[in-house]
C-alpha positions as CSV (number, residue, x, y, z in Angstrom):
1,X,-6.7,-20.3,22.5
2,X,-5.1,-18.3,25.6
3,X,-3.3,-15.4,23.8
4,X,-1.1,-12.7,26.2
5,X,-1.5,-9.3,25.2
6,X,1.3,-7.2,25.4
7,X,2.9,-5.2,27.5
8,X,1.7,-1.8,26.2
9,X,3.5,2.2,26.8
10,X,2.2,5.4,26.0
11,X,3.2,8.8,25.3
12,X,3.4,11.8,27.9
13,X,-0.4,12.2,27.0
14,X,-1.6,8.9,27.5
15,X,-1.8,8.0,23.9
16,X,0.7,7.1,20.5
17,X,-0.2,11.0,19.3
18,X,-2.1,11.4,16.2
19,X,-1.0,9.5,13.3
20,X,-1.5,9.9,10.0
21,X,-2.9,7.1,7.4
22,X,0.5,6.3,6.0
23,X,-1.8,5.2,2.9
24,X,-3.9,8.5,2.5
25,X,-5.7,7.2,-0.7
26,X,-7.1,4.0,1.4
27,X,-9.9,4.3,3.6
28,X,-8.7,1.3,5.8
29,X,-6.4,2.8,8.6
30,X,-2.7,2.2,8.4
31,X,0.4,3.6,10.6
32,X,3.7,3.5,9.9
33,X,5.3,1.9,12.5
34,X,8.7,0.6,13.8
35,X,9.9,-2.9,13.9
36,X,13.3,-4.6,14.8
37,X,14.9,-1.3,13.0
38,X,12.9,-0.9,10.2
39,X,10.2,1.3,8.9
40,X,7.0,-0.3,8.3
41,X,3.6,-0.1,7.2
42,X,0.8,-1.7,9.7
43,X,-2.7,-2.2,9.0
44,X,-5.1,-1.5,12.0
45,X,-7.8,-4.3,11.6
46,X,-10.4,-5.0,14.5
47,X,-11.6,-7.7,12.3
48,X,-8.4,-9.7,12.7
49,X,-8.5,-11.6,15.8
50,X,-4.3,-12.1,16.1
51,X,-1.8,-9.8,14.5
52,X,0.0,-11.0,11.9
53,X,3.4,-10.9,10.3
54,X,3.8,-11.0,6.7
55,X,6.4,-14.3,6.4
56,X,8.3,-12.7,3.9
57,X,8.9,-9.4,6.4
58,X,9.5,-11.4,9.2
59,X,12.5,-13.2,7.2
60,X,13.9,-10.2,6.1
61,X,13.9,-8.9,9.6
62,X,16.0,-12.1,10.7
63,X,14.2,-12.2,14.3
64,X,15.0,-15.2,15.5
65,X,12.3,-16.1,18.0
66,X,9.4,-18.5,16.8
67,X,7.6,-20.8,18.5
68,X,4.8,-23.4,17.3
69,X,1.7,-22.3,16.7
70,X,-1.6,-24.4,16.7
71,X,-3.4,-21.5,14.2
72,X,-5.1,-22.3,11.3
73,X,-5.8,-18.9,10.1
74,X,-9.2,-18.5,7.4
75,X,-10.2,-14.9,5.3
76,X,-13.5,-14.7,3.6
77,X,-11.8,-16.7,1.1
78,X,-12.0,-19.7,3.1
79,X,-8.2,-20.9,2.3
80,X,-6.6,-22.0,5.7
81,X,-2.8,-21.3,6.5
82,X,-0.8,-22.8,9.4
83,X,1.0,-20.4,10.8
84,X,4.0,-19.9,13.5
85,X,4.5,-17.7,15.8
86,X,6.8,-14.6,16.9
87,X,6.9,-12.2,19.6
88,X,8.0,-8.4,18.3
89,X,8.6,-5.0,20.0
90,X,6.9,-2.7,17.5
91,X,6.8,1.4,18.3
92,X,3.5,2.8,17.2
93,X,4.4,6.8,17.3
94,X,4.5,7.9,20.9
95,X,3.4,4.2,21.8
96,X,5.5,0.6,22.7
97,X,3.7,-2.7,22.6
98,X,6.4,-5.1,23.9
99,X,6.3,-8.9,23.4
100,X,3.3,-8.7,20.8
101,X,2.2,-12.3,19.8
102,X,2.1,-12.6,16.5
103,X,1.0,-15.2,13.8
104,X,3.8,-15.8,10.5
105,X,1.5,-16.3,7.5
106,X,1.5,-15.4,4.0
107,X,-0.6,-12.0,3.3
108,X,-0.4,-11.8,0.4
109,X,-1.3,-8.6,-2.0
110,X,-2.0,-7.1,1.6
111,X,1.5,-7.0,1.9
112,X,2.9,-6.0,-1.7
113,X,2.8,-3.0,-3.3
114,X,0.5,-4.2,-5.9
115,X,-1.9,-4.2,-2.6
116,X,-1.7,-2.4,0.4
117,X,1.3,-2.7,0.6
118,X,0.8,-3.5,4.7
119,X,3.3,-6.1,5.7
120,X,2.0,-6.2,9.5
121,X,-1.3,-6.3,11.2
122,X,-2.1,-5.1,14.4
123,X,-5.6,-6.9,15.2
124,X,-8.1,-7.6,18.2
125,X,-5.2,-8.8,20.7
126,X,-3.7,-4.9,20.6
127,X,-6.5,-3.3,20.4
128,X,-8.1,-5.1,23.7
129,X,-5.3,-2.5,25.4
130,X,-6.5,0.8,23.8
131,X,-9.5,2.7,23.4
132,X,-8.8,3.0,18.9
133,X,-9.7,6.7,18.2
134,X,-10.1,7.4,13.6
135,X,-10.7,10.9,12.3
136,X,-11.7,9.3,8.9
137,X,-12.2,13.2,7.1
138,X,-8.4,13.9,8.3
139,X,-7.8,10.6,7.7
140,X,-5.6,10.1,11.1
141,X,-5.7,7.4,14.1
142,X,-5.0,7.5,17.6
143,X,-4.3,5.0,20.0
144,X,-5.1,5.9,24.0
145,X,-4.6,4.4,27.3
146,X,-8.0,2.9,28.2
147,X,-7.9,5.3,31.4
148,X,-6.7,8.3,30.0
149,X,-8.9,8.8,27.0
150,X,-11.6,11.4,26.9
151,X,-14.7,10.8,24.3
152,X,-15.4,13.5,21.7
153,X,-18.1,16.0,22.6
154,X,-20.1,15.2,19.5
155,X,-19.4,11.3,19.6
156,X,-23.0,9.3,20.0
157,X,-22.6,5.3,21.3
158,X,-23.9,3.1,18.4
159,X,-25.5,-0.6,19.6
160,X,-23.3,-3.2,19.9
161,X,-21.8,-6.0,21.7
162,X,-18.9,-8.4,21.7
163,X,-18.4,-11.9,19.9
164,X,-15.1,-13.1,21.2
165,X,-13.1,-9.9,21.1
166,X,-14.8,-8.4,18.0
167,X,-18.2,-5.6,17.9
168,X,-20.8,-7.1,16.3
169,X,-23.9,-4.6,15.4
170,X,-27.2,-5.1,13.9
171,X,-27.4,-3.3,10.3
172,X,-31.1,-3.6,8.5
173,X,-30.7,-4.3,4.2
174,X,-33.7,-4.4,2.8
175,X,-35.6,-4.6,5.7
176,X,-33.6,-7.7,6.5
177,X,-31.7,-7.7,10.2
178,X,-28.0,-9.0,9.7
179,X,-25.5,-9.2,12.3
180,X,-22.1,-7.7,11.0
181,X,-18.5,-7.3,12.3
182,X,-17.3,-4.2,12.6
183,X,-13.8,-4.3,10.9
184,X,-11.4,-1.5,10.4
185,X,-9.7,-3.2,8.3
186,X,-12.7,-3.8,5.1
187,X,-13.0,-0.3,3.0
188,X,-16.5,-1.5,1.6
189,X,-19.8,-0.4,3.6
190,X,-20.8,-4.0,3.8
191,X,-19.8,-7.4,2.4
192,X,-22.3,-10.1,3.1
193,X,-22.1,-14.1,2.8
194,X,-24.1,-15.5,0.2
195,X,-26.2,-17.3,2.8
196,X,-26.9,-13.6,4.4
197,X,-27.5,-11.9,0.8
198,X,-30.1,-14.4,0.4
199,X,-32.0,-14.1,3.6
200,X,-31.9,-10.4,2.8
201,X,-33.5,-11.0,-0.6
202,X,-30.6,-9.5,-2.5
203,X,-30.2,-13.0,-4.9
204,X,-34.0,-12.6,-6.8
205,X,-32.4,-12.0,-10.1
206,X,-31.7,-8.8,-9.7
207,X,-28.6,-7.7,-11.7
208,X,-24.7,-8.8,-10.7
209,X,-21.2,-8.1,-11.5
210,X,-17.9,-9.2,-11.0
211,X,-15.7,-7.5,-8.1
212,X,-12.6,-8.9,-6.3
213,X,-11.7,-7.8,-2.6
214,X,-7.8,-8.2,-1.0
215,X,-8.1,-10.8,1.5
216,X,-5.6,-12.7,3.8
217,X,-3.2,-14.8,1.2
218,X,-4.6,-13.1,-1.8
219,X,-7.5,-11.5,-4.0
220,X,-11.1,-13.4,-4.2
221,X,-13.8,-13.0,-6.3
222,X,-16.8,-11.4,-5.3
223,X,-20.8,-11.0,-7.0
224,X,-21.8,-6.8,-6.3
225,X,-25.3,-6.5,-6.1
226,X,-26.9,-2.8,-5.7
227,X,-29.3,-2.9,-2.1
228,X,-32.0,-0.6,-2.3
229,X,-31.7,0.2,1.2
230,X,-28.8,-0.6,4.1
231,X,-29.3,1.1,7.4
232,X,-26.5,1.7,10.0
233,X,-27.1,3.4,13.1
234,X,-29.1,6.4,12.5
235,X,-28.0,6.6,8.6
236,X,-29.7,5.4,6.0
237,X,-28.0,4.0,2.8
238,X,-30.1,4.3,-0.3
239,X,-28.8,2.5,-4.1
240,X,-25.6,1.2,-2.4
241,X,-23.4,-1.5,-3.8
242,X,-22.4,-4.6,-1.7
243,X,-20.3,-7.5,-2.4
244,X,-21.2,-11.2,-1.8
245,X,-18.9,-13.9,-0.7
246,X,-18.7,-17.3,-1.0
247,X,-19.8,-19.1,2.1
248,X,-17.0,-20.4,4.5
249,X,-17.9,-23.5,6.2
250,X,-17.0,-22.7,9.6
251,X,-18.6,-22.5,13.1
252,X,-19.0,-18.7,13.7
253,X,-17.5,-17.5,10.6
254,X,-19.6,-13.8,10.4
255,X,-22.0,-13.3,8.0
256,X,-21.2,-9.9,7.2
257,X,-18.3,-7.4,7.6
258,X,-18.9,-3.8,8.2
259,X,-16.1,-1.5,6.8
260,X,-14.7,1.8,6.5
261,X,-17.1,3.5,4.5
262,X,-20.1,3.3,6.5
263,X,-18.2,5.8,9.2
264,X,-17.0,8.3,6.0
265,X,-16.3,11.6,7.2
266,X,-17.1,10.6,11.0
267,X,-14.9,10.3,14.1
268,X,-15.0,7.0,15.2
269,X,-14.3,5.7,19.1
270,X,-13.6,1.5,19.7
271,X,-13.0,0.1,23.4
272,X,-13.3,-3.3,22.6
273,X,-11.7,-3.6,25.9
274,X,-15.4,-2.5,27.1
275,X,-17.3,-3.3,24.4
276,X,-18.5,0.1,23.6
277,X,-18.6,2.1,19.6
278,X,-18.8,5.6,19.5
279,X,-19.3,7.6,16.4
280,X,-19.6,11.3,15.5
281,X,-23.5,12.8,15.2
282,X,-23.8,13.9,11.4
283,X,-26.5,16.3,10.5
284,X,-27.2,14.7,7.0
285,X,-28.8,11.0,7.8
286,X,-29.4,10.1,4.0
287,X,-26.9,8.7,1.5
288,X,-27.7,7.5,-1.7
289,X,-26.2,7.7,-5.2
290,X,-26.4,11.5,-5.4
291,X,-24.6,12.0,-2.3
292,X,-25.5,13.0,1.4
293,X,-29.0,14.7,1.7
């Protein structure tokens, strides 16, 4: 559907300034942000194609302005919501998005403490205004004007091009090639569908156990299998632990999800506006159970 992005405002240096994760212990980038008066916690998620509003913060914030929506929102849990719609002014440290669309649904334990406790999302629809800039050792984020941003000295492109208005990149398990997403807002190297764990050879009885991941509406159950070998970029994975998900019947649903921790301790650069991944050269190209090599 047509979507309008936002009118978007930046600080004297062209950017929000450097923000903190307001969740240090998480992986997934979140900024506290500020929202009809209120203090808020906002997941950054280039996996999401809209941003969303938790329904239970948007009543509490008594905005008045909803229109219809013809959304039918899925997770990798496959359960659809219908979903409204709201337009918010939401300040992002030294930056203003005004009039963000954005969907009313139920998140969730994404939303409650018990989770992460991250009542908004800011997804593709923002970020398609802002070249996303993560320190994920200093755990910190940075949002820039598209022309004012100036790519780290030690920042390498990484292969990848767009579906819609997410990255998509080639990652190798096994010696199988899957296409993944590249979502900021998964903390798990890679989570795969159980179609794409089976191409990859990961289902030939070799030994699985229970997980759960937090998904949009709630928590799903998940198989973990150990690969022998996932490779991402220039950095090989060795004896890593990836979660299966039950197959969503949908046309284009991804087959696998890159998160958070296949960019540990690297400096990350999106322009989804441009299509373009940057990441930080590490010296150390092996990870496996005993740590980088």
């Amino acid at each position: 559907m047509l979507w309008a992005q936002p009118d978007v405002t930046f600080g004297p240096d062209g950017s929000s300034g450097w923000l903190p994760y307001d969740e240090p212990q998480a992986s997934v980038p979140t900024v506290e942000v500020r929202v009809a008066g209120q203090t808020v916690r906002a997941l950054i998620d280039s996996g999401a194609q809209y941003s969303v509003i938790d329904r239970g913060l948007f009543e509490t914030l008594g905005v008045a302005n909803t229109f219809d929506l013809p959304l039918v929102a899925y997770g990798v849990g496959g359960q659809p919501q219908l979903g409204k719609g709201t337009t918010l002014d939401i300040e992002v440290g030294a930056m203003r998005l005004t009039g963000l669309r954005t969907a009313i649904l139920a998140l969730g334990p994404l939303a409650m403490r018990e989770g992460l406790s991250a009542p908004l999302i800011l997804g593709q629809d923002m970020l398609r205004s802002v070249v996303m800039e993560i320190e994920t050792g200093a755990r910190r984020v940075r949002l820039v004007a598209l022309d004012r941003h100036v790519m780290p000295f030690d920042a390498g492109p990484i292969a990848v091009r767009r579906s819609g208005h997410a990255l998509v990149t080639d990652v190798t398990v096994e010696g199988s090639v899957i296409e993944a997403v590249v979502d900021t807002g998964a903390s798990a190297l890679l989570a795969l569908s159980g179609e794409a764990a089976g191409s990859a050879g990961l289902l030939d009885g070799r030994p699985q156990r229970r997980g759960s991941s937090i998904v949009l509406g709630g928590a799903i159950a998940s198989r973990l299998v150990e690969a022998r070998t996932v490779t991402f970029g220039d950095v090989l994975f060795e004896a890593v632990e990836l979660a299966i998900y039950a197959d969503v019947v949908l046309p284009g649903f991804p087959d696998a999800l890159l998160g958070m921790e296949a960019f540990d301790g690297q400096t990350l650069v999106m322009n989804t506006s441009a299509g373009t991944l940057h990441v930080s050269r590490v010296l150390d190209l092996t990870v496996g159970d005993q740590g980088r090599t």
